[in-house]
N, C-alpha and C positions, 0 to 999 in steps of 0.2 A: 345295893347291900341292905339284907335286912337288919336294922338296927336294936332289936329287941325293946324298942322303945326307950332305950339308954342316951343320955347325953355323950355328945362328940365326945368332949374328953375322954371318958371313961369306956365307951366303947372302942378305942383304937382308932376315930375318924381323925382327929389332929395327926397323930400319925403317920398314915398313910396320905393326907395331903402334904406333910411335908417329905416322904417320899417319892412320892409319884406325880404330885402336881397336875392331876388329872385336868382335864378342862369339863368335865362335865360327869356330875355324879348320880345316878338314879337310886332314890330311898324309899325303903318299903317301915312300916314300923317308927317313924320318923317321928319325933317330938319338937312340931314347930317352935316352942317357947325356944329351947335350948339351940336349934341352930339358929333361931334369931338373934341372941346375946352371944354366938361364939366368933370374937374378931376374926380367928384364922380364917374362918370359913368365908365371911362377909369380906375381906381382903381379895380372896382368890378364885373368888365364887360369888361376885355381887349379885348376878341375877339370878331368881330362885322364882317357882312356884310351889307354895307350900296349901294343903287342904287336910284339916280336919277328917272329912266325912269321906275319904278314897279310902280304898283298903282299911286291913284291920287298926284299929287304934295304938297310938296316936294319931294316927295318918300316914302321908305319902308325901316328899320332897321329889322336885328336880332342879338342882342347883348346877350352873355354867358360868363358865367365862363371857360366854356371847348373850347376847341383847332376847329376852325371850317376846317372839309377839303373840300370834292367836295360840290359844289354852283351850283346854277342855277335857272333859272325863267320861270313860263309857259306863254306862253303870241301868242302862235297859238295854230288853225289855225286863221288869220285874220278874217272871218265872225266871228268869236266867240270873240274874242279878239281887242278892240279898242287900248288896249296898255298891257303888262305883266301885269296879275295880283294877280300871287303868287309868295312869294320869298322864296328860299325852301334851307337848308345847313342843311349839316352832323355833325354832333356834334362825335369829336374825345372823347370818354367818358372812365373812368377805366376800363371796366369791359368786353370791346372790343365787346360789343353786337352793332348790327348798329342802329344807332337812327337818324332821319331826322327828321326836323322841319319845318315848312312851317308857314309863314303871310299871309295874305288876306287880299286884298281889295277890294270887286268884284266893275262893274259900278254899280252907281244908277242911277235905274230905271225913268223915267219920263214920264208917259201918254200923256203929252199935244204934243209930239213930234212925228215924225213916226218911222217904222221901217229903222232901227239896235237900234236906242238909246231908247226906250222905254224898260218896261221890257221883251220883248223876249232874248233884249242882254244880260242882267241880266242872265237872268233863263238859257240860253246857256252857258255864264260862269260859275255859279253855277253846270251845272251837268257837266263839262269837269273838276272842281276842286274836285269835288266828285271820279269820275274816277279817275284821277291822284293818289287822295290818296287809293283808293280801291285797285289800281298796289303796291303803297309801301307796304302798309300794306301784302298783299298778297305772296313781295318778301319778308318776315320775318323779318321787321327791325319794330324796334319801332317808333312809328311816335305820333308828336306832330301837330297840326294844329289849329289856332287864327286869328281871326283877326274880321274886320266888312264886315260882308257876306251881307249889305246892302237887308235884308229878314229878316221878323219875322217869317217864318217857314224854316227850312233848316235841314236837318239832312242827316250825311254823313255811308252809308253803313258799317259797319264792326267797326263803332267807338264808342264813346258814348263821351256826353256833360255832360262835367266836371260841370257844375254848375246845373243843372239838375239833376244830380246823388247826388250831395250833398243839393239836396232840395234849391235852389236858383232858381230862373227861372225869376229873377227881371228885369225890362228891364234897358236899359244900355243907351238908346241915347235920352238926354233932348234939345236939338234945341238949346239951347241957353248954352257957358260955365260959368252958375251962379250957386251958389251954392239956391237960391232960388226954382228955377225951378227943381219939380220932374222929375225922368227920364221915359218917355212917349211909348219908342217902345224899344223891344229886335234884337237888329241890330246885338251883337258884341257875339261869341262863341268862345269856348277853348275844341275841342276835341280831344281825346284819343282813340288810335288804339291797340290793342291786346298787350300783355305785359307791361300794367298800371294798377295803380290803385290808386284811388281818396282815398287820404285822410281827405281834404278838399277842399271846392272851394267855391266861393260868388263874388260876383259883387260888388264892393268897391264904394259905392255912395258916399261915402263924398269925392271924389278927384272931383272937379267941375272946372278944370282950362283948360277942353276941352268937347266939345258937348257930346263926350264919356265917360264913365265910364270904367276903366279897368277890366277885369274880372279878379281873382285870383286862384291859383290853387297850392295846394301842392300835388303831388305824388309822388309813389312810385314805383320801379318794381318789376313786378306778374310775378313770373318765370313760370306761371302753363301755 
C-alpha cells in the first residue's frame, strides 16, 4: 500500500490491521519514524525492514509476522535505476520452504520531460523488476511481489495478479486522499509466483487516507 507518506493512524493502517490482521504488509511511501512509534503495528508486525533510500520518499517498509533473514534492494544498473526500487527480504517461515517478498515502487513516468525521466525509465525499471522476479521464482522459493508499479498494464512472467484471479481488476489510484473521489487508474498489484494460491483478493476502496487504495490478498500454499 502506497502510504502517501502519512502516518498509520491517519492513513487508515490501524484500521485495516485491526480488520484484517494481515500477516505481512508491503509499503510504498512509508515514513519509517511513524511506523516505528506505532504499538499496533510493533504488536502484530514485530519484524520489519524499513529503508530511507528505496523508492520515493519517505521510503519503503516490509513488515511481518515471521522472522525476516537475508535483505536487499534492486536499484542497478544506474541507466535503469534513478534510485532502488524494490525492497525484497526473506521471510523465515514454519515450514522451512523459501519465501521472498518484494515492494515496488517503480519512477513515474512524465511525457513533458526528456529522456531518462520520461517513461522509457519507467518501462526499463519495470522489465529489470520483472527479470528479477522471473530468477526467484525460477530458483524454487516462493515469492510474493506489491507494490505501485506506476502502469496500468504490467504483468510479471511466471506469476499471476492476485486480484485479477479473484475477479477484482478495480483501479486503485484516486489523485486526491478523499473518500469522495472514485479510484480513477489501476497503478498498484499483488502478485504470486509458483507455489500460491489465491483465496481471495479485492482492492479495498473504502480506505481513502492515501492517493492509494491497498490491494488485499489472502493465500494459501499450493504444494503441487
Amino acid at each position: 500500500w502506497n502510504l502517501l507518506g502519512r502516518a498509520p493512524e491517519r492513513v487508515g493502517l490501524h484500521r485495516l490491521l485491526a480488520a484484517w490482521e494481515p500477516d505481512l504488509l508491503l509499503l510504498q511511501e512509508a515514513d519509517g519514524a511513524a511506523i516505528a512509534r506505532s504499538a499496533p503495528l510493533t504488536a502484530a508486525l514485530p519484524h520489519r525492514l524499513i529503508r530511507s533510500d528505496v523508492g520515493y520518499r519517505p521510503g519503503m517498509a516490509i513488515l511481518s509476522r515471521h522472522p525476516i533473514g537475508a535483505t536487499g534492494a534492486l536499484g542497478t544498473p544506474s541507466w535503469v535505476f534513478d534510485r532502488p526500487r524494490l525492497l525484497w527480504a526473506e521471510l523465515l517461515v514454519a515450514d522451512d520452504k523459501p519465501v521472498a517478498v518484494a515492494s515496488v515502487h517503480a519512477a513515474a513516468p512524465d511525457s513533458l520531460l526528456p529522456p531518462p525521466y520520461n517513461p522509457i525509465r519507467r518501462n526499463r525499471q519495470l522489465a529489470a523488476i520483472a527479470a528479477f522476479a522471473e530468477a526467484l521464482c525460477t530458483d524454487g522459493r516462493r515469492l510474493v511481489v506489491g507494490g505501485d508499479f506506476n502502469t496500468i498494464r504490467y504483468a510479471i512472467p511466471g506469476m499471476v495478479d492476485a486480484a485479477l484471479v479473484a475477479g477484482d481488476g478495480r483501479p486503485t489510484w484516486r489523485g486526491l486522499p478523499v473518500g469522495w473521489l472514485p479510484p480513477l487508474l489501476r497503478l498498484d498489484r499483488l502478485f504470486l509466483g509458483p507455489g500460491w494460491r489465491v483465496l481471495d483478493a479485492r482492492v479495498a476502496v473504502e480506505y481513502a487516507g492515501s492517493d492509494h487504495c491497498p490491494v488485499l490478498a489472502t493465500v494459501a500454499s499450493d504444494p503441487r
